[in-house]
C-alpha positions in Angstrom: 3.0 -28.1 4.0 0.7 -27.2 1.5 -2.1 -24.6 1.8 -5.6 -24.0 0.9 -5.4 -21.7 -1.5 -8.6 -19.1 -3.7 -7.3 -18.0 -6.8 -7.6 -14.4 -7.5 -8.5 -13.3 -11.2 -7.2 -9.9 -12.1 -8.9 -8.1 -14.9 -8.1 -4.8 -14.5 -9.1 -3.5 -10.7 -7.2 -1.3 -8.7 -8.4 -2.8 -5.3 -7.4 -6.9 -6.9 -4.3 -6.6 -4.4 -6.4 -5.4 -1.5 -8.8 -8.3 -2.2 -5.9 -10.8 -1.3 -4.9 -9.1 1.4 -8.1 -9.5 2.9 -8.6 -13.1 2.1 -5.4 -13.6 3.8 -6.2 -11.7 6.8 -8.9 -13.8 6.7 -6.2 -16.9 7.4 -6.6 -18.1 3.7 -3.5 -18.3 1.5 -4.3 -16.6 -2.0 -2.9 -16.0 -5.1 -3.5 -12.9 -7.6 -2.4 -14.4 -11.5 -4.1 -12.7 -14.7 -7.4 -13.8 -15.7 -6.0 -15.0 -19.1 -4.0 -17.9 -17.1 -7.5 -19.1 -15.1 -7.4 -22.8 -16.3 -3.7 -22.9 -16.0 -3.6 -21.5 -12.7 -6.3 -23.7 -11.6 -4.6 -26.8 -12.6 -1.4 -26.0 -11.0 -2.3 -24.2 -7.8 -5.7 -26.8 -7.2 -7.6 -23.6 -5.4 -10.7 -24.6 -2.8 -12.4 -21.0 -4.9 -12.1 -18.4 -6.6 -12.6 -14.7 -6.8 -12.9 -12.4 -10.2 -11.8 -9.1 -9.2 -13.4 -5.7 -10.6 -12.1 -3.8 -13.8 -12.2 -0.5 -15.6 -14.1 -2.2 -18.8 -17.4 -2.5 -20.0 -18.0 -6.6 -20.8 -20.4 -5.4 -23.8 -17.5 -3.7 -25.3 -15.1 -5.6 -28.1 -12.0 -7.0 -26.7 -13.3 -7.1 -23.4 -11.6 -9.2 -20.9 -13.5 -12.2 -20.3 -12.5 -15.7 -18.3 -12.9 -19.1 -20.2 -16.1 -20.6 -20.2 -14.5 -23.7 -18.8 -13.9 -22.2 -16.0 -17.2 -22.3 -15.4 -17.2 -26.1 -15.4 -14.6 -27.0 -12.8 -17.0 -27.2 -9.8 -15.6 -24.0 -7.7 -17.2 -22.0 -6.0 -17.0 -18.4 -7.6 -17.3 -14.9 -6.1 -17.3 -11.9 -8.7 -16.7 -8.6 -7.4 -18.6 -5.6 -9.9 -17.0 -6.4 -13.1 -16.7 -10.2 -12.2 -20.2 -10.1 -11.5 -20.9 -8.5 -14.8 -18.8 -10.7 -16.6 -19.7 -13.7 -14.8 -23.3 -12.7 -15.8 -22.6 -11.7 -19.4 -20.4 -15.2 -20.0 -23.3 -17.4 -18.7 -26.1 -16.0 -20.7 -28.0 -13.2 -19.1 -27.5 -9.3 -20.1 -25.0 -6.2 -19.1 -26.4 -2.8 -20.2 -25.0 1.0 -19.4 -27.2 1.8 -16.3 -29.5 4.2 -16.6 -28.4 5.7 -13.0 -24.9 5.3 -11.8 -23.7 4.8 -8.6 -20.5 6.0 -6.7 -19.7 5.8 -3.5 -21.5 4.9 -0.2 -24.6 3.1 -0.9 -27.5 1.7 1.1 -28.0 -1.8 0.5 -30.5 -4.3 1.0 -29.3 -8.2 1.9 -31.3 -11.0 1.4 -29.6 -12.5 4.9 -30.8 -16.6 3.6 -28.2 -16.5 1.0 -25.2 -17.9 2.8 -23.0 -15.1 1.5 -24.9 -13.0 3.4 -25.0 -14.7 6.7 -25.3 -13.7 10.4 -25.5 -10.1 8.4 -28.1 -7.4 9.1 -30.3 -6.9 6.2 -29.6 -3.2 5.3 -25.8 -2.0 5.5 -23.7 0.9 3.6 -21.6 -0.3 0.5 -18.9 0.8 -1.3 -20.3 1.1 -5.2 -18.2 2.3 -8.3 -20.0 1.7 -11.7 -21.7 2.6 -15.2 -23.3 -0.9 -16.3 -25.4 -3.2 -14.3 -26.9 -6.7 -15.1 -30.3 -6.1 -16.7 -30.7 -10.1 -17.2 -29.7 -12.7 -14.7 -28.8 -15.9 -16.5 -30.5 -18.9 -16.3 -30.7 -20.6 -12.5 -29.5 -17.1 -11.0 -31.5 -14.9 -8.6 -31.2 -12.0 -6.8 -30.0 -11.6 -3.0 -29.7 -8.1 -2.4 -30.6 -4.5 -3.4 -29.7 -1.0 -3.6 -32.4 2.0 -4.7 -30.8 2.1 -8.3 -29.8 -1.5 -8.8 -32.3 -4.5 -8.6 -29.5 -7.3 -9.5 -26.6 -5.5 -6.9 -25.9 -9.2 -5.9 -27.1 -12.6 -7.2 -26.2 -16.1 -7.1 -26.4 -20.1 -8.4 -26.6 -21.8 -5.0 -26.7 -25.1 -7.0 -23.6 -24.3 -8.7 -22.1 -22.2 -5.7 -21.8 -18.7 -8.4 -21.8 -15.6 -6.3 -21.4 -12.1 -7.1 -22.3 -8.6 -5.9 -22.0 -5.1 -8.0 -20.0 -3.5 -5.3 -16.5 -3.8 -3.2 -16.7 -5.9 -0.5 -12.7 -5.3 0.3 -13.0 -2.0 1.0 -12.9 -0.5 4.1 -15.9 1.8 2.9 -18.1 -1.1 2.7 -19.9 -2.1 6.5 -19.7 -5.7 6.7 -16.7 -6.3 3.5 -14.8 -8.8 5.6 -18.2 -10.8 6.7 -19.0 -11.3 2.9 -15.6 -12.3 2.3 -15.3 -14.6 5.4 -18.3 -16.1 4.2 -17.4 -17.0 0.7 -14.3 -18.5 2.5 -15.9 -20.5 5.3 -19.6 -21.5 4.3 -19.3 -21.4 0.8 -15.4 -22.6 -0.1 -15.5 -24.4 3.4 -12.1 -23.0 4.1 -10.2 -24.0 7.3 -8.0 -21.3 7.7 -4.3 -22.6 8.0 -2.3 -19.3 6.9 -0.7 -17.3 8.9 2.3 -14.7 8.7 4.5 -17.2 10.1 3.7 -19.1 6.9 4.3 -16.1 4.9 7.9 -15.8 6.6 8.4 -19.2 5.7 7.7 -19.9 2.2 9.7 -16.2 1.9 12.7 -17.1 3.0 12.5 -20.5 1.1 11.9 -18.7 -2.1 14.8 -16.4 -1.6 16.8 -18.9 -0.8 16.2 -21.0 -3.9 15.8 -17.5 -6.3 19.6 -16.3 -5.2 21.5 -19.1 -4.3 25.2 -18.2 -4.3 24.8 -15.2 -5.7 25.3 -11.9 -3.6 22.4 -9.2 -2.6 22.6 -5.6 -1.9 20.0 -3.8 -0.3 18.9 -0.3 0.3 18.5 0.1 3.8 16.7 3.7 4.9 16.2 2.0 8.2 12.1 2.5 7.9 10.0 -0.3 8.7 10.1 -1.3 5.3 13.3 -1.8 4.3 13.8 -2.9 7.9 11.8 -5.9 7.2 13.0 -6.4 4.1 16.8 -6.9 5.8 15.6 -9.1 8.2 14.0 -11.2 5.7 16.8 -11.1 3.7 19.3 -11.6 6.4 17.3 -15.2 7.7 17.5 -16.4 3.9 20.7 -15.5 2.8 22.8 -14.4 5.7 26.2 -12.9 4.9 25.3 -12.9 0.9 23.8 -9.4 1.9 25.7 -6.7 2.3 23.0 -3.5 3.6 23.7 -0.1 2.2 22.7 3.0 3.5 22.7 6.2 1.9 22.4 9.2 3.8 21.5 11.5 1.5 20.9 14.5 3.7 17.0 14.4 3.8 16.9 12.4 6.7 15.0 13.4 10.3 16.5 14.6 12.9 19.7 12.8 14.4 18.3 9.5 11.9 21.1 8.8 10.2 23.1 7.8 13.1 20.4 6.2 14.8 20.0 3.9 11.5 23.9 2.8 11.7 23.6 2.2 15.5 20.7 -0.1 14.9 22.4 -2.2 11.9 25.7 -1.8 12.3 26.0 -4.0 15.8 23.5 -6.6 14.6 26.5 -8.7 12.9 25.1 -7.9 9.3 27.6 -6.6 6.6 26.5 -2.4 6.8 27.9 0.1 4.5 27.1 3.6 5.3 27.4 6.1 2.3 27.4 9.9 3.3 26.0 11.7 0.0 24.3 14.9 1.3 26.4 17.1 -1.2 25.6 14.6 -3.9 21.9 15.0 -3.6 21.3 18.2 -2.7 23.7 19.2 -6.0 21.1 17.4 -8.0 18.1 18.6 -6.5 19.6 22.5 -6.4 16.4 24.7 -7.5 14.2 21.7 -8.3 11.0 22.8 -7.4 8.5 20.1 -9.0 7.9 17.0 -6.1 7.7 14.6 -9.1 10.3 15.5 -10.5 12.8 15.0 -7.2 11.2 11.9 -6.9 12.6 11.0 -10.2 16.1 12.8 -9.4 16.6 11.2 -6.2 15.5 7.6 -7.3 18.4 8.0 -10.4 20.8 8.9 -8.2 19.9 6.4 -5.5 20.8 3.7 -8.2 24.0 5.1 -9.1 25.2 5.1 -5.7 24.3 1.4 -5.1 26.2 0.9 -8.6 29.3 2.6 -7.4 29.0 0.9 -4.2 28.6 -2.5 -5.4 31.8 -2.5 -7.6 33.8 -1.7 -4.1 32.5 -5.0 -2.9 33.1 -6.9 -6.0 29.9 -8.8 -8.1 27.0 -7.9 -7.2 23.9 -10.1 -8.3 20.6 -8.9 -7.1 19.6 -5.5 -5.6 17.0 -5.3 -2.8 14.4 -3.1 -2.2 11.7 -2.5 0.4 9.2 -1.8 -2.3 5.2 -2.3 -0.5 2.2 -2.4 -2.0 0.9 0.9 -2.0 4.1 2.2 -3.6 3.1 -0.2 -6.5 -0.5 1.5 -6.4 0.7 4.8 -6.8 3.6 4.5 -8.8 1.0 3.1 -11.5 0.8 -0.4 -12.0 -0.1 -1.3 -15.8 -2.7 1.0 -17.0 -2.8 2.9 -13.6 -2.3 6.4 -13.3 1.2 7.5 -11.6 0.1 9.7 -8.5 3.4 9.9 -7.2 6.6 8.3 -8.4 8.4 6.2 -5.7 12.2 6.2 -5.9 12.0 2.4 -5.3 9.4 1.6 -8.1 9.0 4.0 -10.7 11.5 6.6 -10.0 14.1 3.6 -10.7 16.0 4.3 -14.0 15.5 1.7 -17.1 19.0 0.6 -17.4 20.5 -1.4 -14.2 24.0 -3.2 -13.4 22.1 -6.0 -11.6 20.7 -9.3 -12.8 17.6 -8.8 -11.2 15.5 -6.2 -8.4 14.3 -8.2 -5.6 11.5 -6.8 -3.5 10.4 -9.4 -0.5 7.2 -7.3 0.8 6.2 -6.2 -2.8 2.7 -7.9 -2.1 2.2 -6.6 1.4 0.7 -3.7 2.7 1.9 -1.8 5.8 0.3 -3.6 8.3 0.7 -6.9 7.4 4.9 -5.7 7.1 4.7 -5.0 10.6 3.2 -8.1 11.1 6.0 -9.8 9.7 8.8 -7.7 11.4 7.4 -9.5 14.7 7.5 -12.6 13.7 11.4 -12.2 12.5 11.8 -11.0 15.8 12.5 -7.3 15.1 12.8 -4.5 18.0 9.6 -2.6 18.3 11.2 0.4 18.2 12.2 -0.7 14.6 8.3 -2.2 13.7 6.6 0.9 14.4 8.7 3.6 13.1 7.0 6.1 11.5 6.9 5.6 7.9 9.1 8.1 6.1 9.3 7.9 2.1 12.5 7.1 0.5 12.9 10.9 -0.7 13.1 11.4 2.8 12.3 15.3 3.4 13.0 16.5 0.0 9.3 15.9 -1.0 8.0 18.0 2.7 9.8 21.0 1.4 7.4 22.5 -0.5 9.8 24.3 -3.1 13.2 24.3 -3.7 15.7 22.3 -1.3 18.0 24.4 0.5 20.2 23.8 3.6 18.1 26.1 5.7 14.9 24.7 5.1 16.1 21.3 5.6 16.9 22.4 9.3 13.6 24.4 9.9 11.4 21.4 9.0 14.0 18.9 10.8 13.8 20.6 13.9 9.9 21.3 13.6 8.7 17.3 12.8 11.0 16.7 15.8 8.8 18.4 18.2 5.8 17.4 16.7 6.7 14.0 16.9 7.9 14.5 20.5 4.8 15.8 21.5 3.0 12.7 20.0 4.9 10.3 22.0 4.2 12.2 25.7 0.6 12.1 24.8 0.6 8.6 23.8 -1.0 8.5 20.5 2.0 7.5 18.5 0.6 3.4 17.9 -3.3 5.3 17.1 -1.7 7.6 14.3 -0.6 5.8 11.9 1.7 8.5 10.4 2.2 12.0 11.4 5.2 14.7 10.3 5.9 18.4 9.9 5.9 20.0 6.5 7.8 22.9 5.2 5.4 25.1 3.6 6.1 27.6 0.7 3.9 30.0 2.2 5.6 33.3 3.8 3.5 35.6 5.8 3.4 38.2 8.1 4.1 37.9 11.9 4.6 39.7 15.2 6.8 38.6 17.6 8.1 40.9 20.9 7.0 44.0 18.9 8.7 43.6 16.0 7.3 42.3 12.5 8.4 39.1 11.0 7.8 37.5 7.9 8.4 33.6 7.8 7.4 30.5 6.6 4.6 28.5 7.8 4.7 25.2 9.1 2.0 22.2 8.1 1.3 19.7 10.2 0.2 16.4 8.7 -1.4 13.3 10.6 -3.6 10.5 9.3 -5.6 7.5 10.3 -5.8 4.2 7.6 -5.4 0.6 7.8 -3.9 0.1 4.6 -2.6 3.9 3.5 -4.8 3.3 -0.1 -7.1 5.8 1.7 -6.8 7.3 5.4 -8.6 9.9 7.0 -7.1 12.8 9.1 -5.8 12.3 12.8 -8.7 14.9 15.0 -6.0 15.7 17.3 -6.6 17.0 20.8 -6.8 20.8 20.8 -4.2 20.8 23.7 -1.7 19.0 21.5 -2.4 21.4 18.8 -1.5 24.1 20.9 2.0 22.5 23.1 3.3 21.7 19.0 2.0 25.0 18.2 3.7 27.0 20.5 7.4 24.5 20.6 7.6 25.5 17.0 7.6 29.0 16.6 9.4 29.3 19.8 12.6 27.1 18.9 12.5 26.8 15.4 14.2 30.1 13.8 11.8 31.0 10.5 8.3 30.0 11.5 5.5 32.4 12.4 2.8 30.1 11.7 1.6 26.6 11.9 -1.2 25.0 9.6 -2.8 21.8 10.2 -4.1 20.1 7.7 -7.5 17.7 7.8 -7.6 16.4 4.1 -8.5 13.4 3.9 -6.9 10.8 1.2 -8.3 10.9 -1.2 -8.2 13.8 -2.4 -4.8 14.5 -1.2 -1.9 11.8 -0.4 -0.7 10.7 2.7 2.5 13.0 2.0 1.9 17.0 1.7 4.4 17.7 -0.9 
């Protein structure tokens, strides 16, 4: 069955992959393919619209990515998102200058609600803006339909040509009313009818697997997160006993996880390989200090292991990973900036004995992964694990790694996360854990003084983990986690709870 499908037109944003997301959310199958391929892509894929995402240029500048003019001329419907819009703008005849005020952030908007891209919207909302030019001159046929303070032309269109485009990021979470703009570019403009689904998306998967290996044998690093989870179920409908799931304890796991991981996998009839490598890794990491640089440690040796484990099993052709989307993000995609190296993206070295990496869920975020793991017909005690990063807890010991600390912030995020589960909020956090601080202060306990560490306790909201906001947990809970920890955990005189938001900081406190 083929779908309905808007092409996506990347030029440079670093929200283009949360644009699809939301179009398929939306029940609308999308594709994401480079700007420079628009009239290629459009031929081949036949789309029913398309969107141009933002970008980190300036269209008046030389060299500056611009689409084909003949895309212009295919009869689409077209929705550009701030530099779509200003390229859309500039391409067509009308003007792009630096703005004289810029605008970051939340911004009041004001929506001409007639336009159909604004439909069954109120006419004043908050939007997410991020920019330095604006269109000083519509072209020809365009007008205006909405409005902030700083910015006359903050969203236009052609309704005779069905052109659309608005100066700030509908996909967002930021922006009140994203997903109405986007559901009506779909449905009144591209007169989508909305046949995708996740069950689709496990589909065509498992077909393209299957027609991308073949007879050739997969490996795959298995942590037994939700990720990689996924990622072996996938793999395991597709390719069945071509996969042989490795996983590498490597000492930085929670608390009793490890075994929990092999009693999962082992009985499920797939080929599991369990490879104990605690003194391997905690050699490598011995007085390593900087969190990007155990990232990059770990991720090395990680690959090694899967090398050396793969010649015990004979050829090897493809290595699997449960690389998501925000791993991509923040591992710096193209020009992007690395915010944290992840051991399955860029922590990987140059130089692999593979054909080829395979990564299933390298498109989806967290959400829709869990989505999937339901419809393969995962345990829900697998689905909704709490995400824990591949470096396990090497990155939430602040510091060096040593045996000791390992155990004080294993015990620690047990409690907290036991304390979680009795008061039911494990499903409305989206991630919560215990951090080993490097902080040492002074204490009192009985009558004598002490002088330990301090525990941090991390827990955050988000819908996507691109941004997420800090759990406000009950005062009560607080307080029971509080208490648990310096009481049974030998070393800690001192719990911190921190309510950063991301950004600035990460989801991880390392």
């Amino acid at each position: 069955m083929k779908h309905e499908t808007v092409l996506v037109l990347d030029f440079g944003g670093q929200y283009n992959e949360l644009i699809a997301r939301r179009v398929r959310d939306l029940g609308v199958y999308c594709e994401v393919h480079p700007y420079k391929k628009a009239l290629e892509k459009i031929k081949e894929l036949c789309p029913i619209g398309i969107i141009f995402t933002g970008g980190p240029n300036s269209v008046y500048e030389e060299g500056a990515p611009k689409v084909d003019p003949a895309v212009f001329q295919q009869g689409l419907p077209i929705l550009g998102l701030c530099y779509g819009l200003q390229m859309m703008s500039q391409v067509l005849g009308g003007e792009v200058k630096s703005a004289p005020t810029r605008e970051f952030g939340k911004t009041p908007v004001h929506y001409d609600t007639e336009s159909l891209l604004f439909k069954g919207m109120p006419q004043e909302a908050i939007c997410w803006m991020s920019h330095v030019d604006y269109v000083s001159r519509l072209p020809e046929g365009f007008t205006a339909i909405c409005r902030t303070a700083a910015t006359a032309n903050a969203g236009i269109q052609c309704k005779e040509k069905n052109l659309y485009g608005v100066q700030f990021h509908p996909e967002v979470e930021h922006t009140q009313f994203g997903n109405d703009i986007l559901k009506n570019f779909l449905y009144e403009i591209c007169h989508a009818k909305g046949d995708w689904s996740m069950k689709d998306y496990a589909r065509s998967t498992v077909e393209a697997l299957r027609e991308k290996i073949g007879d050739g044998k997969v490996l795959l690093a298995l942590s037994g997160g939700v990720d990689s989870s996924v990622a072996a179920a996938l793999l395991d409908r597709a390719v069945g006993d071509k996969l042989t799931c490795i996983f590498v304890d490597h000492g930085l796991m929670r608390k009793n996880e490890g075994d929990e991981v092999e009693a999962a996998f082992a009985g499920r009839g797939m080929k599991f390989i369990r490879v104990n490598a605690e003194e391997r890794f905690l050699a490598k990491l011995a007085g390593v200090t900087e969190p990007e640089r155990k990232r990059k440690i770990i991720g090395e040796e990680f690959i090694r292991v899967f090398e050396e484990e793969a010649k015990k099993i004979g050829k090897v052709d493809f290595l699997a990973q449960g690389t998501i989307y925000p791993d991509v993000i923040e591992s710096g995609a193209g020009d992007a900036a690395v915010i944290k190296s992840h051991h399955n993206v860029g922590g990987l070295p140059d130089y692999v004995d593979f054909k080829e990496i395979i990564e299933p869920l390298r498109r989806l975020f967290k959400d829709e992964v869990r989505q999937l793991g339901i419809e393969l017909g995962l345990p829900e005690s697998l689905v909704w694990r709490q995400p824990f990063p591949g470096p396990g807890l090497a990155i939430r010991v602040i510091g060096d790694i040593t045996e000791e600390k390992l155990a004080i912030v294993r015990e620690a995020d047990a409690i907290f996360r036991e304390e979680v589960a009795r008061a039911g909020l494990e499903r409305s956090i989206n991630q919560y854990f215990a951090a080993l601080t490097n902080l040492r202060s002074v204490g009192v306990m009985g009558d004598e003084r002490t002088y330990d560490y301090a525990i941090a306790l991390r827990a955050v909201e988000t819908q996507d983990f691109m941004t997420a906001d800090f759990s406000r947990l009950p005062w009560e809970l607080l307080d029971t986690v509080s208490r648990r920890i310096v009481n049974e955990v030998k070393g800690v005189n001192r719990i911190l709870y921190d309510v950063t938001s991301k950004p600035p900081a990460t989801v991880e406190l390392e």
